[in-house]
N, CA and C of each residue as an Amber inpcrd file, in Angstrom:
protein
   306
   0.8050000  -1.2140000   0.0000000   0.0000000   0.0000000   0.0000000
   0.8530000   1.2870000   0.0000000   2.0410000   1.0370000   0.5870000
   2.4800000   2.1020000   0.8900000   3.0940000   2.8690000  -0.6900000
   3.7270000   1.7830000  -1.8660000   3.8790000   2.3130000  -2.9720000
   2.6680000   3.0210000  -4.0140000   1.5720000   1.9750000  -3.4660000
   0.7200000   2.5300000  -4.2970000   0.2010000   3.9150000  -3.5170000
   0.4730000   4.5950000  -2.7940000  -0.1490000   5.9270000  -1.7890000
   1.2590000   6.8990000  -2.6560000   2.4310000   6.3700000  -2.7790000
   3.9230000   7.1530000  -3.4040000   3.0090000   7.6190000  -4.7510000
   2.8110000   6.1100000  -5.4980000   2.6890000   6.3470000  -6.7230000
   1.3100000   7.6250000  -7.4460000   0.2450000   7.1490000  -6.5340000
  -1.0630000   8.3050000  -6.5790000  -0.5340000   9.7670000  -6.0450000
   0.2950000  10.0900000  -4.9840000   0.7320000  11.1840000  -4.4160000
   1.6440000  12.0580000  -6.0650000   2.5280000  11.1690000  -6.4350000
   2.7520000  11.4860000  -7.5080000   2.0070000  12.1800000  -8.8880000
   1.1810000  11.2590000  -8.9730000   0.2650000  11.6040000 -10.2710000
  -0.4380000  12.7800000  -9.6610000  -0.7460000  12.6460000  -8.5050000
  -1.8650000  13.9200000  -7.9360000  -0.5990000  15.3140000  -8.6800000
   0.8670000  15.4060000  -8.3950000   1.5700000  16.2520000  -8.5880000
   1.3800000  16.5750000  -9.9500000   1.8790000  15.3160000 -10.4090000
   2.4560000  15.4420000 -12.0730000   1.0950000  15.8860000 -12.6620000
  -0.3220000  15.8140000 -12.6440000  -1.1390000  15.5580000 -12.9370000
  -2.0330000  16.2880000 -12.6610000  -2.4260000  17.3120000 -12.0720000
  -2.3810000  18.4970000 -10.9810000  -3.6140000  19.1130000 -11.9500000
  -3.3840000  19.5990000 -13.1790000  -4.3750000  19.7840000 -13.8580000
  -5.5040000  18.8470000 -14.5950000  -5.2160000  17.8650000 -14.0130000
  -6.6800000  16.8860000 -14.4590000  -7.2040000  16.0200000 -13.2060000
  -7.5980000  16.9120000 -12.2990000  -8.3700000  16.9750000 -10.7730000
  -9.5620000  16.9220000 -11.2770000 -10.2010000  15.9660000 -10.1090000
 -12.5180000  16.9260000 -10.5160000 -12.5780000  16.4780000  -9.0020000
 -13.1840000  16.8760000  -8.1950000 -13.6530000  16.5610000  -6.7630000
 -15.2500000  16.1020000  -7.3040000 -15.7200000  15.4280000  -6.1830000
 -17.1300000  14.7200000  -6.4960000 -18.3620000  15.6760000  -6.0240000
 -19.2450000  15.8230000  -6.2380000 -20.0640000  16.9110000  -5.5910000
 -20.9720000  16.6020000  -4.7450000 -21.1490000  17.4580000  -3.3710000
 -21.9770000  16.8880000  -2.3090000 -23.1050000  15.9220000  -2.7560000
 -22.7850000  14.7770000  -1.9010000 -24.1100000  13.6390000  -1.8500000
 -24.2820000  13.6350000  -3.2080000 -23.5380000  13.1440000  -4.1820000
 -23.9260000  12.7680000  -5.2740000 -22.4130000  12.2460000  -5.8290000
 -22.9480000  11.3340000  -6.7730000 -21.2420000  10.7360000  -7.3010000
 -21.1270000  11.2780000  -8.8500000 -21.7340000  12.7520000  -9.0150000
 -20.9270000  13.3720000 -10.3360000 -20.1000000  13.8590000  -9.4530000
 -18.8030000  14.9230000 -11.0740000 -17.7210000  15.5590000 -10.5760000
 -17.7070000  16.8900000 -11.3920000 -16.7740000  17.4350000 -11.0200000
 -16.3520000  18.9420000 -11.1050000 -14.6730000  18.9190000 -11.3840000
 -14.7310000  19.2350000 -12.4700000 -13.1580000  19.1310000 -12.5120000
 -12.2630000  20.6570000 -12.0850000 -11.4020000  20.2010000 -11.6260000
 -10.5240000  21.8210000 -11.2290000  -9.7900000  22.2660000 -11.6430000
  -9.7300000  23.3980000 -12.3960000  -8.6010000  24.0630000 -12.7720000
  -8.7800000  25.7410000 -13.2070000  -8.1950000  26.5420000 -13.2960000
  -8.3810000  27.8730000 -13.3120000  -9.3200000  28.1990000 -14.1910000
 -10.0320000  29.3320000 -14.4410000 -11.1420000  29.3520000 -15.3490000
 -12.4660000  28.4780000 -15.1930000 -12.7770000  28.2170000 -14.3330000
 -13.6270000  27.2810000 -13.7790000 -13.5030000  25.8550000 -14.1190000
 -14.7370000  24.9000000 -14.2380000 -14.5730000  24.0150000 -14.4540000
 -15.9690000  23.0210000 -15.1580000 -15.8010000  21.4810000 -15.3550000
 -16.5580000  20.8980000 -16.5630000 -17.3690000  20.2010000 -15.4860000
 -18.8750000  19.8640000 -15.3150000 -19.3820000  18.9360000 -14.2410000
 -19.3250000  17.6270000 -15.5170000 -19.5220000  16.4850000 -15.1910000
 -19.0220000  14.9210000 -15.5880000 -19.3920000  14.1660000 -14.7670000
 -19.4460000  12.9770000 -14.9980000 -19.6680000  12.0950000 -14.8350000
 -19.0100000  10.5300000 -14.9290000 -18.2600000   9.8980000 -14.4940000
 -17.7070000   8.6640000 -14.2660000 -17.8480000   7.5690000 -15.6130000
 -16.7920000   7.2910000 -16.1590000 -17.7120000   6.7360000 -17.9450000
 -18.0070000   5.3050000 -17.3520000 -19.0200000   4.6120000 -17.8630000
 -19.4280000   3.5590000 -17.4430000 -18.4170000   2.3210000 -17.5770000
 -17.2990000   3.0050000 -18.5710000 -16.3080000   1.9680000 -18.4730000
 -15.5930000   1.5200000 -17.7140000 -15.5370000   2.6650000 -16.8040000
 -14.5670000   2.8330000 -15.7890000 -14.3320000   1.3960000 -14.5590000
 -12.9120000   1.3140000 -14.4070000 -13.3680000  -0.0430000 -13.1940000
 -14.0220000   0.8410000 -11.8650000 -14.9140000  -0.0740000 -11.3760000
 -15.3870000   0.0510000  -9.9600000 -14.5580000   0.9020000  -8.8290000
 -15.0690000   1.8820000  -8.3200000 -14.1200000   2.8960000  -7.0500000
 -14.6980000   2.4480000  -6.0180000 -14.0270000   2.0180000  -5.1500000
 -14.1960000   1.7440000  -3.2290000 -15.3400000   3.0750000  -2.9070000
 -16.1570000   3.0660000  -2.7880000 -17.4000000   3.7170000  -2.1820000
 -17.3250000   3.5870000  -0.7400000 -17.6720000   4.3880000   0.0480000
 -17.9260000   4.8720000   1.5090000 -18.7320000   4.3620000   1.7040000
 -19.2870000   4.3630000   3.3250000 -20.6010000   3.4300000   3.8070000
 -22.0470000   4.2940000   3.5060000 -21.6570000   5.6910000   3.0140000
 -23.0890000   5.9720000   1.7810000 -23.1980000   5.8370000   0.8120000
 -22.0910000   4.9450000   0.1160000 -22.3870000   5.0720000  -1.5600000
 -21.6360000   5.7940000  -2.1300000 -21.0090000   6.8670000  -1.6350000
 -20.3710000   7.7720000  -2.6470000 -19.2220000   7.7140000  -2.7430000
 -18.4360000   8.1610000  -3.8490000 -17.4000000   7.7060000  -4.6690000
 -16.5770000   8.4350000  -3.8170000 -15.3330000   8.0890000  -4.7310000
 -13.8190000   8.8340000  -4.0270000 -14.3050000  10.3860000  -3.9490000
 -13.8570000  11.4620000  -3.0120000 -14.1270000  13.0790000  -3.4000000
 -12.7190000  13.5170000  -4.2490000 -12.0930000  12.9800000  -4.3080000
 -11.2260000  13.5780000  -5.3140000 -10.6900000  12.5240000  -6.3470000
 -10.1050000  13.1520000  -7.8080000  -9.9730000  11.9030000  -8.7760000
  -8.8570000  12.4720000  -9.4430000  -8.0760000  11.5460000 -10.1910000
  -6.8590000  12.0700000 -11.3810000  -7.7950000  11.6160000 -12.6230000
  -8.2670000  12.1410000 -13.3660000  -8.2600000  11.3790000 -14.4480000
  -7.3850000  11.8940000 -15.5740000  -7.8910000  10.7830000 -17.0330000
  -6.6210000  11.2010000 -17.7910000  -6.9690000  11.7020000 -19.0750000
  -8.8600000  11.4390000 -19.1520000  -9.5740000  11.8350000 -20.3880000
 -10.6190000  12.4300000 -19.5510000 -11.3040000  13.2240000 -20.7590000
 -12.4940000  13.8170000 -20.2220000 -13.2620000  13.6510000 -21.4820000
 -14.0690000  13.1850000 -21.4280000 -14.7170000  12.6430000 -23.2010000
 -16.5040000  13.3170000 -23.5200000 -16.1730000  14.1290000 -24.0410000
 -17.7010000  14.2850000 -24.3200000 -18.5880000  13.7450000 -25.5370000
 -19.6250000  12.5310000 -24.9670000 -20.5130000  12.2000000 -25.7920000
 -21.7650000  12.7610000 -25.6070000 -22.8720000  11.8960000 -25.5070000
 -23.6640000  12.3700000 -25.2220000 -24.0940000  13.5520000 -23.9810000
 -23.0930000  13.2170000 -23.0780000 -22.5970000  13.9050000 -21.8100000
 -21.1680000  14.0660000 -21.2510000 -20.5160000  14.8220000 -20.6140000
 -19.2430000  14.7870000 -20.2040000 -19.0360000  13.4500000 -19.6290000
 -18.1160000  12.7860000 -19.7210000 -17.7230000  11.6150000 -18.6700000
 -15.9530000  11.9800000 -18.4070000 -15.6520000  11.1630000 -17.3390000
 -14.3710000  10.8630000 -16.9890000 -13.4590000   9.4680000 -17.2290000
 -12.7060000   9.6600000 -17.6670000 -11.8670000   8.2320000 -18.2120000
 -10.4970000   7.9000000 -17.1300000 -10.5420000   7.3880000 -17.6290000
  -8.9270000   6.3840000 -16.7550000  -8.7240000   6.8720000 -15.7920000
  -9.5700000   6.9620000 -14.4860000  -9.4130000   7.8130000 -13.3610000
  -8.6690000   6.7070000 -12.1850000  -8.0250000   7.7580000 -11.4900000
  -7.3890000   7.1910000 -10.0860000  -7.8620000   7.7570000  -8.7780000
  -8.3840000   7.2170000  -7.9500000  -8.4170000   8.1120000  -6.6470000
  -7.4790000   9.0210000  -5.8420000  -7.3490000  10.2130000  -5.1930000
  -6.5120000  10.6170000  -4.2750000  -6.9410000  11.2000000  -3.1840000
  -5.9730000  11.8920000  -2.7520000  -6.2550000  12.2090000  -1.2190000
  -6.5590000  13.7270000  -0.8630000  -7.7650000  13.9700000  -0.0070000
  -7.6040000  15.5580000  -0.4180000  -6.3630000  15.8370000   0.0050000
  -5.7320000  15.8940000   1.2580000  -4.5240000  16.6050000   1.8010000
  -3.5050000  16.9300000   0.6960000  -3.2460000  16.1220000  -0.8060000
  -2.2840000  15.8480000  -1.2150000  -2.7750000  17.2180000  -2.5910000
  -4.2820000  17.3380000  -2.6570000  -5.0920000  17.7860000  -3.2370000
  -4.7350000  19.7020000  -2.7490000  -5.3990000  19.4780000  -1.4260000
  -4.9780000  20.6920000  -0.8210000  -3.3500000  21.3980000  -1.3880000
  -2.3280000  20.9230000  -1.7650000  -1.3140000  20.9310000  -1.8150000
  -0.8540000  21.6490000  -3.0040000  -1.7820000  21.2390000  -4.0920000
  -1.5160000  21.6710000  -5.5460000  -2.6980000  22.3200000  -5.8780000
  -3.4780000  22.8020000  -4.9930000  -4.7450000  23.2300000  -5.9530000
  -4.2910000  24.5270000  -5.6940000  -4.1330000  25.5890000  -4.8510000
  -3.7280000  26.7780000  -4.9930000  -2.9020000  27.2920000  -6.4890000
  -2.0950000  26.3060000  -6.4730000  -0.8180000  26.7210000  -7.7250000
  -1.9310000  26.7350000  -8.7260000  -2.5930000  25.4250000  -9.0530000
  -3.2580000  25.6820000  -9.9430000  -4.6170000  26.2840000 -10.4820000
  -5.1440000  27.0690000  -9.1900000  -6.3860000  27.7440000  -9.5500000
  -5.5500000  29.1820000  -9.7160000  -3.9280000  29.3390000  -9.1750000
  -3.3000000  30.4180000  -9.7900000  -2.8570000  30.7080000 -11.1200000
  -3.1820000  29.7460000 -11.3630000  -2.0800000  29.4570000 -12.9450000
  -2.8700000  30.8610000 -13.8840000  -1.6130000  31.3750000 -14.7670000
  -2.0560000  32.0400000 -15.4380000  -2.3390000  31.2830000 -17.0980000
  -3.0740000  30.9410000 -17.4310000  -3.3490000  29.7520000 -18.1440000
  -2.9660000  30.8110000 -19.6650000  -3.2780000  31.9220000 -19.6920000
  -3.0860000  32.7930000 -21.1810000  -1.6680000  32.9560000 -21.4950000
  -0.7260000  33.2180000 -20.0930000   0.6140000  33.7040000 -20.0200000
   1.0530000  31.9710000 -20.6590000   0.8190000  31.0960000 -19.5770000
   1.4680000  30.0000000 -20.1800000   1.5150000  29.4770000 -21.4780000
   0.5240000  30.0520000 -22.0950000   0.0320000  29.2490000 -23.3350000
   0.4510000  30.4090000 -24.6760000   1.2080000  31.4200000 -24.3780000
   1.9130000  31.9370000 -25.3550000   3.0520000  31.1530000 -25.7390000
């Protein structure tokens, strides 16, 4: 366990801009990043997430697609931790997303 907590702590870093937290009492998501964000939904492909003793999904996610069909969904997602969450979300709700992208 302890590599796989290294390895997610990681991706939460490297990966920082493809966050969605889950939204109260419900298992859609909200993805995070400066300029607001996309609400989604979990693609049915997805493998199964460890659910809490109400049902609801991880509150925070890496994923690696965001696919819009008929509706937004989320692809190849990983769970993480808020604390690790807490950590990188400042930087990136700072990001100057126009400056970078010159």
């Amino acid at each position: 366990p302890r590599q796989v907590d290294a390895l997610r702590h990681a991706l939460t870093i490297g990966f920082a801009n493809k966050l969605a937290r889950r939204l109260p009492r419900h298992n859609g998501y909200k993805t995070l990043h400066a300029g607001g964000g996309q609400l989604a939904q979990l693609h049915p492909g997805c493998s199964a997430l460890r659910e809490d003793g109400e049902g609801l999904a991880p509150e925070f996610l890496i994923y690696h697609e965001l696919v819009a069909t008929s509706r937004p969904f989320l692809r190849q997602v990983c769970p993480t931790r808020a604390e690790w969450v807490a950590d990188v979300l400042p930087k990136i709700m700072a990001a100057d997303v126009q400056r970078l992208s010159r």
